[in-house]
TORKETOR-961191 format. One line per 4 residues: their letters; for each residue z, x, y of C-alpha. Coordinates in steps of 0.25 Angstrom, whole numbers, plus 5000, padded with zeros to 4 digits. Each point is the difference from the previous one (the first is absolute). Example, Ala and Ser with C-alpha at 12.3 -4.5 7.8 and 13.67 -1.06 7.14 Angstrom:
AS = 5031 5049 4982 ~ 4998 5006 5014 .
END
This chain:
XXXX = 5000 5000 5000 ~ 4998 5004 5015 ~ 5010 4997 5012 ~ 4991 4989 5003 .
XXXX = 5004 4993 4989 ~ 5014 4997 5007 ~ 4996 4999 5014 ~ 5008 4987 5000 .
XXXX = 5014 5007 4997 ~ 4999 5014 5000 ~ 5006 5009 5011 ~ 4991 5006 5012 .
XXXX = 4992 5013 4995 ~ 5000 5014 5009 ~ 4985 4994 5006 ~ 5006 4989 5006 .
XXXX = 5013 5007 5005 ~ 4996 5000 5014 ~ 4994 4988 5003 ~ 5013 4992 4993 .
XXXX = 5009 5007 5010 ~ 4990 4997 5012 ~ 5001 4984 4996 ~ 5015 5004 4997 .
XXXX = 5002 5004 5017 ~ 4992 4989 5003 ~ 5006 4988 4995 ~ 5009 4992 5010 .
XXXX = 5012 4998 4992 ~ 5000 5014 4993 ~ 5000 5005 5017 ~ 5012 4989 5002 .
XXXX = 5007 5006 4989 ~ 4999 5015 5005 ~ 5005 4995 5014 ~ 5013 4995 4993 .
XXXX = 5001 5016 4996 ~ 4996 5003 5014 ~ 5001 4990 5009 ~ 5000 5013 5012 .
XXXX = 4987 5006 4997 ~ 4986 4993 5003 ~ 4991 4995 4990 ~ 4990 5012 5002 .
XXXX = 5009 5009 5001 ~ 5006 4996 4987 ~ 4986 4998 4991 ~ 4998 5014 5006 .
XXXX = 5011 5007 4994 ~ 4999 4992 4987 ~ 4983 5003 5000 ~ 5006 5017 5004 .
XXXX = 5010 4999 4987 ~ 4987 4995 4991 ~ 4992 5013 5003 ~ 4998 5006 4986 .
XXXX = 5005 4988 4991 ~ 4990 4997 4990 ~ 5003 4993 4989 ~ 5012 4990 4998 .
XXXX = 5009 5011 4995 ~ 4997 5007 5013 ~ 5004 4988 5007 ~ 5013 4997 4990 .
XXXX = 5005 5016 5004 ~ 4996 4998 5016 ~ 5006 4987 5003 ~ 5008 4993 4987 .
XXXX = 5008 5012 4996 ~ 5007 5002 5013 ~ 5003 4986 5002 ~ 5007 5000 4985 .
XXXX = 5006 5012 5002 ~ 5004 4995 5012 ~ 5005 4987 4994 ~ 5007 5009 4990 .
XXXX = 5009 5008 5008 ~ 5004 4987 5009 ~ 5002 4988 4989 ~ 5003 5007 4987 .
XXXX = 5011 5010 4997 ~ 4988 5008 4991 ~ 4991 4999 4992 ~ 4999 5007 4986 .
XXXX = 4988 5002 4990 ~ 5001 5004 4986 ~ 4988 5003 4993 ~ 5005 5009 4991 .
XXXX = 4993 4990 4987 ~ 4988 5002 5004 ~ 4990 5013 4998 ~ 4991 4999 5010 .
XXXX = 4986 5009 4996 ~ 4989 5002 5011 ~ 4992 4987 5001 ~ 5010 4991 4993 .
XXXX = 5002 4987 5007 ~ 5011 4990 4997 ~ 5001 4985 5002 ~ 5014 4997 5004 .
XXXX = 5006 4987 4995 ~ 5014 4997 5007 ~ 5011 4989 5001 ~ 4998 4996 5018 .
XXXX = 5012 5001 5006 ~ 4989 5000 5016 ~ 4988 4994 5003 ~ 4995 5013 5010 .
XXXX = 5010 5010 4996 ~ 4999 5002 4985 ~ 4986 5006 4999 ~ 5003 5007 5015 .
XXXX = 5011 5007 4994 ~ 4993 5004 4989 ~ 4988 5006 5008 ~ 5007 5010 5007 .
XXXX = 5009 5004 4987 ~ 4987 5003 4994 ~ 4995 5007 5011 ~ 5014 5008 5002 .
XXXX = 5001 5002 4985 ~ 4988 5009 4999 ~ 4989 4988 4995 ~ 4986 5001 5005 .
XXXX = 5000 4983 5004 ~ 5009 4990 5004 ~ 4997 4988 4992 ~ 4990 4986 5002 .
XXXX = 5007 4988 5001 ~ 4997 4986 4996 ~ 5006 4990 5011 ~ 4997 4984 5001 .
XXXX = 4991 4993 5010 ~ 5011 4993 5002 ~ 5006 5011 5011 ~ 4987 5003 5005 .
XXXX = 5004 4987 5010 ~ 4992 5009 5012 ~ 4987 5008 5001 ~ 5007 5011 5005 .
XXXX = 5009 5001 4989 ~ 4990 5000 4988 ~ 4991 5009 5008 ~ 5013 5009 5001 .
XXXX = 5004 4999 4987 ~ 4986 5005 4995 ~ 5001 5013 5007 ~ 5014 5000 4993 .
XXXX = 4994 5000 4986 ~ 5001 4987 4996 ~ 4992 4990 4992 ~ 5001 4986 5000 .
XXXX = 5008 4990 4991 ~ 4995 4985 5003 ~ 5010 4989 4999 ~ 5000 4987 4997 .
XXXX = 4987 4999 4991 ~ 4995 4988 4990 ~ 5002 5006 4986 ~ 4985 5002 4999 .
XXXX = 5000 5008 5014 ~ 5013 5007 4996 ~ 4992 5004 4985 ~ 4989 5008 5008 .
XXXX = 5008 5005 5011 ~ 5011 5006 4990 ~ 4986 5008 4991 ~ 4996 5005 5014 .
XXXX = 5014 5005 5006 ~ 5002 5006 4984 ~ 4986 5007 5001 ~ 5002 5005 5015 .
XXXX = 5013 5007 4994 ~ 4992 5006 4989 ~ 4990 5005 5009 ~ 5009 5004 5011 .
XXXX = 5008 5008 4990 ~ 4991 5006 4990 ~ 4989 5002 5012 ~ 5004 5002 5013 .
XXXX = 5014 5006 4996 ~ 5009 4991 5005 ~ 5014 4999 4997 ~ 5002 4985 5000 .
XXXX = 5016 4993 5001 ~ 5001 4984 4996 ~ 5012 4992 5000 ~ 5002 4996 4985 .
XXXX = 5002 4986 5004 ~ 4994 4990 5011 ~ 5008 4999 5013 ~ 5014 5007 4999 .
XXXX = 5012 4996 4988 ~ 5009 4993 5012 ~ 5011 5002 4991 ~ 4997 5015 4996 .
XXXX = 5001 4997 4985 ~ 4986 5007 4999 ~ 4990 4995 4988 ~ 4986 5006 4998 .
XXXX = 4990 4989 5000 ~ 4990 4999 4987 ~ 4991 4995 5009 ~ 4998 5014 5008 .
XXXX = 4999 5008 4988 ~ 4990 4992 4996 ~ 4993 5001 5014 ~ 4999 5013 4999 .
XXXX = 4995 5001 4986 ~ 4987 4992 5004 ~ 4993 5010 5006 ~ 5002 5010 4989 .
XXXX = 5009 5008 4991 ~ 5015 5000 5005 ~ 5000 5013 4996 ~ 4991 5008 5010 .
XXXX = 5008 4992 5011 ~ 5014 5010 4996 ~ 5009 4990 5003 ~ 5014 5004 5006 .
XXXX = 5012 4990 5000 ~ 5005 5002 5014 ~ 5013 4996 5004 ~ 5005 5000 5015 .
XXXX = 5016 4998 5004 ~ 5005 4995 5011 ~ 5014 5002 5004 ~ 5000 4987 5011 .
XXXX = 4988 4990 4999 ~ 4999 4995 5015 ~ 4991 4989 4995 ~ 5012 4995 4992 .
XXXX = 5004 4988 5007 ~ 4987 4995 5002 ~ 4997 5003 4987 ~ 5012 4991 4998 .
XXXX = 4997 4988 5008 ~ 4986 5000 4994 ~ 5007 4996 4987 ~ 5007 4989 5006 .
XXXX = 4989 4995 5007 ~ 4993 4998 4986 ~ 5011 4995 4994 ~ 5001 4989 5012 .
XXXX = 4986 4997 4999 ~ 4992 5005 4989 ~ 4986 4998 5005 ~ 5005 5012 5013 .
XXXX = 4992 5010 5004 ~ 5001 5012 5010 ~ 4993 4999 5011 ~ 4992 5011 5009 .
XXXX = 5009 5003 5009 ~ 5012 5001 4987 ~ 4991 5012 4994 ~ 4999 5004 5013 .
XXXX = 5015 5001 5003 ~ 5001 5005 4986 ~ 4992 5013 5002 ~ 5007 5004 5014 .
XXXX = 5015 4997 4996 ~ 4995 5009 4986 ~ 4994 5010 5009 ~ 5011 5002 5011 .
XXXX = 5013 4997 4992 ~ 5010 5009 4994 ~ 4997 5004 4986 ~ 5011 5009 4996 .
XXXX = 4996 5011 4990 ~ 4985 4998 4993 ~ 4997 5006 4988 ~ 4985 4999 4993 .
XXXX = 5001 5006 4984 ~ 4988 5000 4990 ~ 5001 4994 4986 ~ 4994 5008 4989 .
XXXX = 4985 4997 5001 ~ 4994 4989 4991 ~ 4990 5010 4993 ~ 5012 5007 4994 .
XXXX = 5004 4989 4992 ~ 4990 4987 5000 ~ 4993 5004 4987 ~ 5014 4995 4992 .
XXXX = 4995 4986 5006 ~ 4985 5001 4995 ~ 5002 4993 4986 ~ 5006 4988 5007 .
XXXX = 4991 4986 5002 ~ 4994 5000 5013 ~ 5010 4988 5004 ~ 5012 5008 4997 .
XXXX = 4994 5014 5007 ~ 5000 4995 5014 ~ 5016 4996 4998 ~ 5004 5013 4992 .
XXXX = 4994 5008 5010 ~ 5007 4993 5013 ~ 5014 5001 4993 ~ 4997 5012 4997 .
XXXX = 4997 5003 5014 ~ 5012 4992 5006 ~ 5008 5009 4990 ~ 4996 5013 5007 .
XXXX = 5001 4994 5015 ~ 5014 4995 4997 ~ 5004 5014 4996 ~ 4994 5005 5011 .
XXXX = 5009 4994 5010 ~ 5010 5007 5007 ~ 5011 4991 5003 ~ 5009 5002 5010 .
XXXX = 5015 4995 5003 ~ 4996 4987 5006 ~ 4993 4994 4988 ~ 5012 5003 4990 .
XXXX = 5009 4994 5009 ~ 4990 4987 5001 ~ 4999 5001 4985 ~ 5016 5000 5000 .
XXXX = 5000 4989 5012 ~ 4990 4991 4992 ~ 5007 5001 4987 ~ 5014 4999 5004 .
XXXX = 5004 5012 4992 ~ 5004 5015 5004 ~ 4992 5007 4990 ~ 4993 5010 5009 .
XXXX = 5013 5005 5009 ~ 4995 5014 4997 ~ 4987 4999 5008 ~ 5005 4995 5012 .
XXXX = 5012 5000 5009 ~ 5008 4989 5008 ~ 4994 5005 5012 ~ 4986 4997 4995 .
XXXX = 5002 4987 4995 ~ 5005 4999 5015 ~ 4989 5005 5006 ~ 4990 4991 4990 .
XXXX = 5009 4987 5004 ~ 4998 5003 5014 ~ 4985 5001 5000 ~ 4999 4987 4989 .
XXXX = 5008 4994 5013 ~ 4992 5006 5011 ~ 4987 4996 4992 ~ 5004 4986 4997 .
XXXX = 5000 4998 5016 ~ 4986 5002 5000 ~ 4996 4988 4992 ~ 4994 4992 5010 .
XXXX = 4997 4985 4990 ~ 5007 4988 5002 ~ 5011 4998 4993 ~ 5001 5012 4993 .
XXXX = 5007 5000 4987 ~ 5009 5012 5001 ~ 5007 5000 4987 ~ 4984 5001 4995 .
XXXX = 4995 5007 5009 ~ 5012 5012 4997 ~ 4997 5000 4985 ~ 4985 5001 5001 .
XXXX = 5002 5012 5008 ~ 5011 5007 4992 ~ 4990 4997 4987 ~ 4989 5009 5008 .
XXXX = 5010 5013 5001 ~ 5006 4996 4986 ~ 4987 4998 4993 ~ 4996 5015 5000 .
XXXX = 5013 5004 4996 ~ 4998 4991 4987 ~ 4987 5002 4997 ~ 5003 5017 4999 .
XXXX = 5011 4998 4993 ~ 4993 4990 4988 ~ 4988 5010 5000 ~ 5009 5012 4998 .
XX = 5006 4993 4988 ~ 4986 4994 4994 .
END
């Protein structure tokens, strides 16, 4: 296959680098969001040093290094206590590209992190990224996100429209990997596990298997801690909206509200750890039927993300808070589980809903701190 073939999803190629960041400067509402940044400076004078930054930048790695790096370094240092990589499972050779599958703890954030880790940890390329139409609400954002290396998921399709977008979005990833050499990170699941009790879906395993042999893909279980989730409580008044009315659904301006509060709230210690890679061990699975593969395969894989998390003192304390027990004294101290029930307290005044159910609303958000506490401790023991 050729690029062309997926000129419906696929990110922006080197060629058409320039001319995507020219439309970029000039679309009205991209300009109105650089003037919140800079209210001081004139519009020229802005597009002028933003066109001056773009000499030499090429292709959208160029860009990622120039502009994204920064800003998430940046983002870093002021809204996380650090952020840790350990890819010590993997054994990188020249040319070997990896599809990175991961429970999705951020909407922006999780692939961001992982690009300058990648870059910072020696590998030659950040990572493609598959993200739904969904967020694209503005021009400016999908022609942004584009040059950031990322394809497009569509959302909300009939079963026959979502059949022919899933054998394109599977064959783009084989091509992007095994062609262009592109890293590629997906979220194992669609939309986020509200309650951080982190599943793999079949149906993305078998996604990706349409457009080729799982195996050339080298598949990496990813998992990514977080130490605080500032997205907790609206994670958790979601939850009570749908159980108040079944039939909710966000809205715009919710998924917009999600990706800035994720972005710019405090995330405490953030810690990203590859799994062993499927192609070390997915032959065992190859005598099973075909509708037993996809399920081994996807346990398998939560196993090796679960033992990949790194809990932290918060989420024994949640699991000893949502249990009633004391079992996990020895990993935390009085003054953590403090610490944790002021912030639960100072998270639960966020919730902005009508009549809030705060006895639920508490319990849902200590399940999200308690759950990859849990799920580490039955992988470690399976």
């Amino acid at each position: 296959m050729n690029v062309e073939n997926f000129d419906e999803i696929r990110p922006y190629e080197a060629s058409e680098m320039k001319q995507a960041f020219n439309d970029l400067l000039n679309d009205r509402q991209f300009s109105l969001v650089l003037k919140g940044f800079a209210p001081w400076l004139p519009k020229a004078v802005r597009n002028g040093l933003l066109r001056l930054a773009f000499t030499g930048v090429k292709t959208p790695l160029d860009f990622q290094k120039r502009f994204m790096k920064p800003v998430v370094k940046w983002i870093i240092r002021k809204h996380t206590d650090g952020c840790r990589f350990d890819h010590s499972a993997l054994k990188a050779g020249a040319g070997q590209r990896f599809t990175f599958v991961s429970n999705h703890r951020d909407i922006v954030l999780d692939s961001a992190f992982l690009d300058v880790m990648l870059i910072e940890n020696g590998f030659p390329t950040t990572v493609e990224i598959g993200i739904g139409d969904n967020l694209l609400i503005y021009p400016w954002i999908k022609r942004l996100v584009r040059m950031n290396k990322a394809f497009t998921v569509r959302r909300g399709l009939t079963a026959h429209e979502m059949m022919r977008s899933s054998q394109l979005m599977s064959s783009y990833i084989h091509y992007a990997v095994t062609q262009k050499k592109e890293n590629i990170w997906i979220a194992q699941r669609e939309g986020r596990a509200k309650d951080s009790d982190d599943r793999t879906q079949e149906s993305v395993l078998k996604m990706l298997a349409m457009g080729g042999d799982l195996k050339e893909l080298n598949i990496v279980p990813l998992s990514i801690t977080y130490e605080f989730d500032p997205c907790d409580y609206l994670k958790a008044q979601e939850m009570q909206q749908k159980r108040d009315n079944p039939a909710f659904k966000k809205s715009r301006q919710d998924d917009l509200d999600n990706m800035k509060t994720g972005i710019f709230g405090y995330k405490g210690r953030v810690i990203y750890r590859c799994g062993c890679p499927v192609n070390a061990w997915m032959d065992e699975l190859a005598d099973l039927p075909r509708k037993d593969f996809y399920a081994a395969l996807a346990a398998r894989m939560d196993r090796e993300i679960h033992r990949s998390y790194e809990p932290m003192a918060v989420h024994y304390a949640a699991l000893d808070m949502v249990t009633g027990e004391s079992r996990f004294t020895d990993r935390y101290t009085s003054a953590d589980k403090t610490r944790f029930e002021k912030y639960i307290d100072g998270q639960l005044k966020k919730v902005t809903i009508p009549n809030p159910d705060m006895d639920f609303l508490r319990h849902q958000m200590l399940l999200m701190y308690a759950n990859p506490a849990k799920n580490r401790l039955e992988a470690l023991r399976a």
